[in-house]
SEMAR-530704 format. One line per field, with one value per residue (C-alpha): chain; x, y, z. Coordinates in Angstrom, 3 decimals, padded with zeros to 6 digits. Layout:
! residues N
chain (A,...)
xx (X,...)
yy (Y,...)
zz (Z,...)
! end
This chain:
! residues 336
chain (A,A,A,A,A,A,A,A,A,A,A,A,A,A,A,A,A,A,A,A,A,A,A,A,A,A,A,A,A,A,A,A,A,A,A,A,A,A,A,A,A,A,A,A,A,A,A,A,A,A,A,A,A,A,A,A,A,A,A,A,A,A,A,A,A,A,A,A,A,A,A,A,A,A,A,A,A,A,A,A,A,A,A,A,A,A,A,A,A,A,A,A,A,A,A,A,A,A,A,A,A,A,A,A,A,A,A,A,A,A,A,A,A,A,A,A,A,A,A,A,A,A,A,A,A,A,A,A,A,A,A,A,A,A,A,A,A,A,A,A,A,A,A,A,A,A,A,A,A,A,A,A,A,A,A,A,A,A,A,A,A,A,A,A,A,A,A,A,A,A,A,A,A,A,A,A,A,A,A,A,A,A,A,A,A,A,A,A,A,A,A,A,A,A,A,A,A,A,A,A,A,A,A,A,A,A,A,A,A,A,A,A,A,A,A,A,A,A,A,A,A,A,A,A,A,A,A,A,A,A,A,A,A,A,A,A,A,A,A,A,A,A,A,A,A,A,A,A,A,A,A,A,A,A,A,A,A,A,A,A,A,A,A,A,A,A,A,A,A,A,A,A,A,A,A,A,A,A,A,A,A,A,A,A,A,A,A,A,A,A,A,A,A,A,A,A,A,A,A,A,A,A,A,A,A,A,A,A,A,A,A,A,A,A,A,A,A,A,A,A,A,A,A,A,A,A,A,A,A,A,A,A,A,A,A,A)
xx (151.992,153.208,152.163,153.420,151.723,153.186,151.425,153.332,153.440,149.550,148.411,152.631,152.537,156.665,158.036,158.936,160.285,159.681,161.262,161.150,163.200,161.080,159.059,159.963,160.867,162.282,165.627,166.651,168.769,170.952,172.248,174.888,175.105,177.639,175.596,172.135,174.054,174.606,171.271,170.433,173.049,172.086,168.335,169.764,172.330,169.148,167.024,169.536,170.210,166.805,166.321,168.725,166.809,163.505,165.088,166.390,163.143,162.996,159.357,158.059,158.377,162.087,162.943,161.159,163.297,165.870,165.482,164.670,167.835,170.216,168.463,168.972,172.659,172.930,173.193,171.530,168.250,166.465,166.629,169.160,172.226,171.431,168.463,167.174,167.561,165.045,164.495,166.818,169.146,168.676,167.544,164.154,163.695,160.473,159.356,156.989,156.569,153.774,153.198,150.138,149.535,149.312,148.574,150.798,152.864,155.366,156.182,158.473,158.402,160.923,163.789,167.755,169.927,169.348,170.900,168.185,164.313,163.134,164.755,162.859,159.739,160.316,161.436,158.543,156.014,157.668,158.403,155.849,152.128,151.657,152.008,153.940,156.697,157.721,161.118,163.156,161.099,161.576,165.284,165.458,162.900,165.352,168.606,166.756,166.586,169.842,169.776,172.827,172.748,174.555,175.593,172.971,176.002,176.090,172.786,174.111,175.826,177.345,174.977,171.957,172.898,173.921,170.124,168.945,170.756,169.149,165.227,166.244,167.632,164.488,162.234,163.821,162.893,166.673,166.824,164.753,165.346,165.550,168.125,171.184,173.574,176.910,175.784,177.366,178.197,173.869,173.672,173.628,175.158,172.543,170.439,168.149,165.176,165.511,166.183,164.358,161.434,161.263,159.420,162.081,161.089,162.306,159.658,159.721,156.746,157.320,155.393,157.428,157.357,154.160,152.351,152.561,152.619,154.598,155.573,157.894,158.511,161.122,162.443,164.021,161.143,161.332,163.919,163.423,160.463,158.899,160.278,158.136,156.544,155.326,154.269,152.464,155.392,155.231,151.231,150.271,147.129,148.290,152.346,152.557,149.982,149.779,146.607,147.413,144.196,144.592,147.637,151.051,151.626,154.266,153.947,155.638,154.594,153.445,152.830,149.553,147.820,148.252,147.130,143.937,143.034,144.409,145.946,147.597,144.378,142.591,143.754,143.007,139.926,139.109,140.411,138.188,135.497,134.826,136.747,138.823,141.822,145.729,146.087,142.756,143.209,146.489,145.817,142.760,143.997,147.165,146.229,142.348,142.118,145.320,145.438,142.228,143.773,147.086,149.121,151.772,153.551,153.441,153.877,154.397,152.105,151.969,148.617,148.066,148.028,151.670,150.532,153.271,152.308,154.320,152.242,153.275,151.672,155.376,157.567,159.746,160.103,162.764,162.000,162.145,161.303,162.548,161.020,163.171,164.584,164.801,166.446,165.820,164.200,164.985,163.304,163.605,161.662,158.506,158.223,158.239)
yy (063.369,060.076,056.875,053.599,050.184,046.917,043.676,040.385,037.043,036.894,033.298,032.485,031.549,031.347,033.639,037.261,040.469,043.956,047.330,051.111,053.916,057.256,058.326,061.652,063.627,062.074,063.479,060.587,062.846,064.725,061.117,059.658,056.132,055.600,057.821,055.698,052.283,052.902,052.947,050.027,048.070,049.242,047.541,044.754,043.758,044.416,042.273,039.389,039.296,038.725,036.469,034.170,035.317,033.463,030.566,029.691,029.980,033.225,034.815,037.826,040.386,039.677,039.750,043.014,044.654,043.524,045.048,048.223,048.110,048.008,051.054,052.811,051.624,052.626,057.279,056.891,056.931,058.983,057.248,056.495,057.450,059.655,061.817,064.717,067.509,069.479,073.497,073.379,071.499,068.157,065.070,063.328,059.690,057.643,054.174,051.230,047.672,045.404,041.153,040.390,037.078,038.185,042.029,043.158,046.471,048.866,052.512,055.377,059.126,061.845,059.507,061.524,058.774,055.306,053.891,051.904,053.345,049.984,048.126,050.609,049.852,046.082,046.319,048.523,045.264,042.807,044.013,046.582,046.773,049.763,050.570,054.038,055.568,059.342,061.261,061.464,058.812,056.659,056.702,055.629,053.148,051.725,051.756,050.141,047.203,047.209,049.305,051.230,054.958,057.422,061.102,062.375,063.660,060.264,060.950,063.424,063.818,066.972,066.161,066.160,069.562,071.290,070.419,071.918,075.123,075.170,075.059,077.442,079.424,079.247,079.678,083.291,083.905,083.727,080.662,078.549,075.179,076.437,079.161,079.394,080.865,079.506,077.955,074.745,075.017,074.898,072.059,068.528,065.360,064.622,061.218,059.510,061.508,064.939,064.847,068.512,067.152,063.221,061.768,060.465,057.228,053.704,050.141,046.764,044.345,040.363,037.213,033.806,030.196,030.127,032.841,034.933,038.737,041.684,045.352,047.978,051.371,054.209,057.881,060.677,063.281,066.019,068.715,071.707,070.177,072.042,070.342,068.054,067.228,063.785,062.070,058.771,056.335,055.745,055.855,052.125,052.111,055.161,054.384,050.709,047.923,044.275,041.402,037.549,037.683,040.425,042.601,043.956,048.020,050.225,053.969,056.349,060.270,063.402,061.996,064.280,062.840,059.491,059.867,061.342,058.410,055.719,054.675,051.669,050.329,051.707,049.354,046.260,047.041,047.585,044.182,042.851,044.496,045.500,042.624,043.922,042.352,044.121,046.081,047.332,048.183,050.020,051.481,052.965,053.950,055.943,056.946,058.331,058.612,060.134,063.184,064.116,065.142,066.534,063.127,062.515,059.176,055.619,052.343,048.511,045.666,042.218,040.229,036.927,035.602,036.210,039.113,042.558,045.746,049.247,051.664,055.268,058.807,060.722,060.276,057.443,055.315,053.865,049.717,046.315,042.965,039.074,035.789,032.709,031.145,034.771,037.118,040.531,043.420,046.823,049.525,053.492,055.447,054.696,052.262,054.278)
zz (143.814,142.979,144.705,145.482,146.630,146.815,147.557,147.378,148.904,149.064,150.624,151.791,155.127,154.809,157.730,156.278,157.375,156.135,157.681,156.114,157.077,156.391,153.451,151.922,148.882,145.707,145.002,142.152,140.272,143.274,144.589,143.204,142.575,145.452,148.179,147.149,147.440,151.008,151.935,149.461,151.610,155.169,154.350,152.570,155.448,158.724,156.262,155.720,159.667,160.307,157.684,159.748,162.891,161.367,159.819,163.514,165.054,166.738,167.603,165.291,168.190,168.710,164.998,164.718,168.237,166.872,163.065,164.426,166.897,163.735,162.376,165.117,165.092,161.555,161.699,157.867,159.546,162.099,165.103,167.947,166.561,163.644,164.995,164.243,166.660,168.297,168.576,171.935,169.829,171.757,171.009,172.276,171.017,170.720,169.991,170.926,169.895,169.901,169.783,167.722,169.440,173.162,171.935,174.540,173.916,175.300,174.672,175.519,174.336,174.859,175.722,175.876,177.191,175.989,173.746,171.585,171.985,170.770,173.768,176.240,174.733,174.835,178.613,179.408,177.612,179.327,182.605,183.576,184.343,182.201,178.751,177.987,179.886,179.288,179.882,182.484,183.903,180.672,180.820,184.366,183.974,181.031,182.956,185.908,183.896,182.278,179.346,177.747,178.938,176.635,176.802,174.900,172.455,170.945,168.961,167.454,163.833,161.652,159.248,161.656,162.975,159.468,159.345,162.320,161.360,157.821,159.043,161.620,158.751,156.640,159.659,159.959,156.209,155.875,153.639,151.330,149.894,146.814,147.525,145.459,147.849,148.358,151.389,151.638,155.738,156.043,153.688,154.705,152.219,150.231,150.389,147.885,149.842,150.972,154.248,155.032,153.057,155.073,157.637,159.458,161.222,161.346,161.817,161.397,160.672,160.720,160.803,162.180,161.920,164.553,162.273,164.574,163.856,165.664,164.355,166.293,165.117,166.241,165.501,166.049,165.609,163.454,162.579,164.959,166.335,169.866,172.827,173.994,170.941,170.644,167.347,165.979,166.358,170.577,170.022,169.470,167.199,165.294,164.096,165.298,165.994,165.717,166.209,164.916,163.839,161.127,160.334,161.708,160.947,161.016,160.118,158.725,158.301,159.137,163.218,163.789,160.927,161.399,165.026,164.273,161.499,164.459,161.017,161.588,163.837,160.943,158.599,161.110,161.469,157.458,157.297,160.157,159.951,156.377,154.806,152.965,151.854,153.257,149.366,149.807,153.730,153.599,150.376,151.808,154.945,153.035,149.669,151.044,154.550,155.259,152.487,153.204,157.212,155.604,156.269,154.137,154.527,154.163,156.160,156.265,156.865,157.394,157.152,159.088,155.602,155.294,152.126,152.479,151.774,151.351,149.983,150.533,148.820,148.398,146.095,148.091,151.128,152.529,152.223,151.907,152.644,152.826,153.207,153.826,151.094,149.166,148.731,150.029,147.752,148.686,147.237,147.679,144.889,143.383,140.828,137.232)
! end
């Protein structure tokens, strides 16, 4: 298994974003140079827009809706436009976001007609007395206050359903990953991480001018997933969280896991309770804590210090971060 922690910026109170797009299986030498550019440029281009977003002054928790917005705008990544597609062959979208200096938050879970997830979750923090909305219920609650309402065709891609069609395949014991059969109609384009083998979900993390923290986090699911499944990332405390006072987390992983270790919680309270700095927090909380329940995964964090950290236990995550008056590092694989 290889592993990956980064840890930069430690004591740099300068505003700074970070956002991932999934952990998953290395697949350095499938990808062309081309087909791994694109997804070097998708991160590059969310990271640079909300660059801009801090330098003008806007608060953590909008720079972090709006990150996650563009990936789910962008089909590269599993959520909004671009998910995965459940058993049924539908889509059912999830997200939340949370604002570390009021520690507000909103969620939604099994969403099939709006547009962006993330905006949901926003409208259901600022506009309702409760904290998670599911369904049906979600989507109305969305278009109530204004939100985009799709068919819930426009989630969908070729790619996404060549997908589908291949776990179904290899669920019947008709097809295996490794499988040499002129199968090309079950096989999606490749990506730098193999998309039958990722945890597809997209976050954002981000401390402002103020120092003040926020994270939001949104997917897709899984490929052939139950109906009705629900994962970590609409769970605040287990794939999103957020406290001035300490850290802002976003997950990414096998969802069941990182519910039962709370992990993003879990690495707030290692840092507040047991003092331990954000390396030693989210390092804990992925590289111990989670393989020892089966999680798989990574996430992102931003202390109150203004320290990042990425560390994930596959062989790549989707990633990168930006202060102002940088430039953006993107980062897929593990470092060597």
């Amino acid at each position: 298994m290889s592993v990956q922690t980064t840890a930069v910026g430690i004591g740099d109170r300068r505003p700074v974003l970070a956002i991932h797009g999934g952990a998953g299986t290395l697949l350095r030498s499938a990808i062309s140079a081309e087909e791994e550019q694109r997804y070097r440029h998708a991160l590059d281009e969310i990271l640079r827009a909300g660059q801009a977003m801090l330098a003008e002054g806007a608060l953590a928790v909008e720079v972090v809706v709006e990150a996650v917005r563009r990936l789910e705008e962008c089909e590269l990544f599993n959520a909004g436009r671009g998910a995965v597609y459940t058993a049924d062959a539908s889509h059912e979208l999830d997200a939340s976001v949370m604002d570390g200096q009021t520690r507000q938050a909103g969620a939604v879970a099994g969403l099939r007609c709006t547009r962006n997830p993330v905006l949901a979750a926003l409208a259901v923090m600022r506009h309702s007395e409760h904290l998670m909305f599911i369904g049906d219920a979600a989507d109305r609650f969305a278009a109530s206050h204004g939100l985009e309402q799709v068919d819930p065709s426009w989630f969908g891609t070729e790619s996404r359903l060549l997908q589908l069609r291949r776990a179904q395949a290899a669920a019947r014991g008709g097809l295996l990953d490794h499988d040499g059969q002129a199968l090309s109609f079950v096989t999606p384009p490749a990506a730098p991480l193999d998309e039958q083998n990722k945890f597809g979900t997209v976050g954002a993390v981000a401390m402002d001018a103020a120092g003040h923290l926020a994270a939001a986090t949104s997917t897709g699911g899984m490929t052939n997933k139950q109906v009705g499944r629900v994962g970590d990332s609409p769970i605040i405390g287990a794939g999103c969280y957020a406290d001035d006072a300490t850290v802002a987390v976003s997950c990414t992983g096998t969802g069941e896991a990182f519910i039962r270790a709370c992990a993003a919680h879990d690495v707030a309270a290692l840092m507040a309770y047991a003092g331990l700095s954000l390396e030693q927090a989210a390092r804990r909380v992925v590289m111990d804590k989670l393989p020892s329940n089966g999680g798989r995964g990574g996430l992102i964090a931003v202390s109150a210090r203004g320290e990042v950290a990425m560390p994930f236990n596959t062989e790549g995550m989707y990633r990168g971060y930006v202060r102002l008056g940088e430039r953006p590092d993107v980062a897929i694989y593990a470092a060597a």
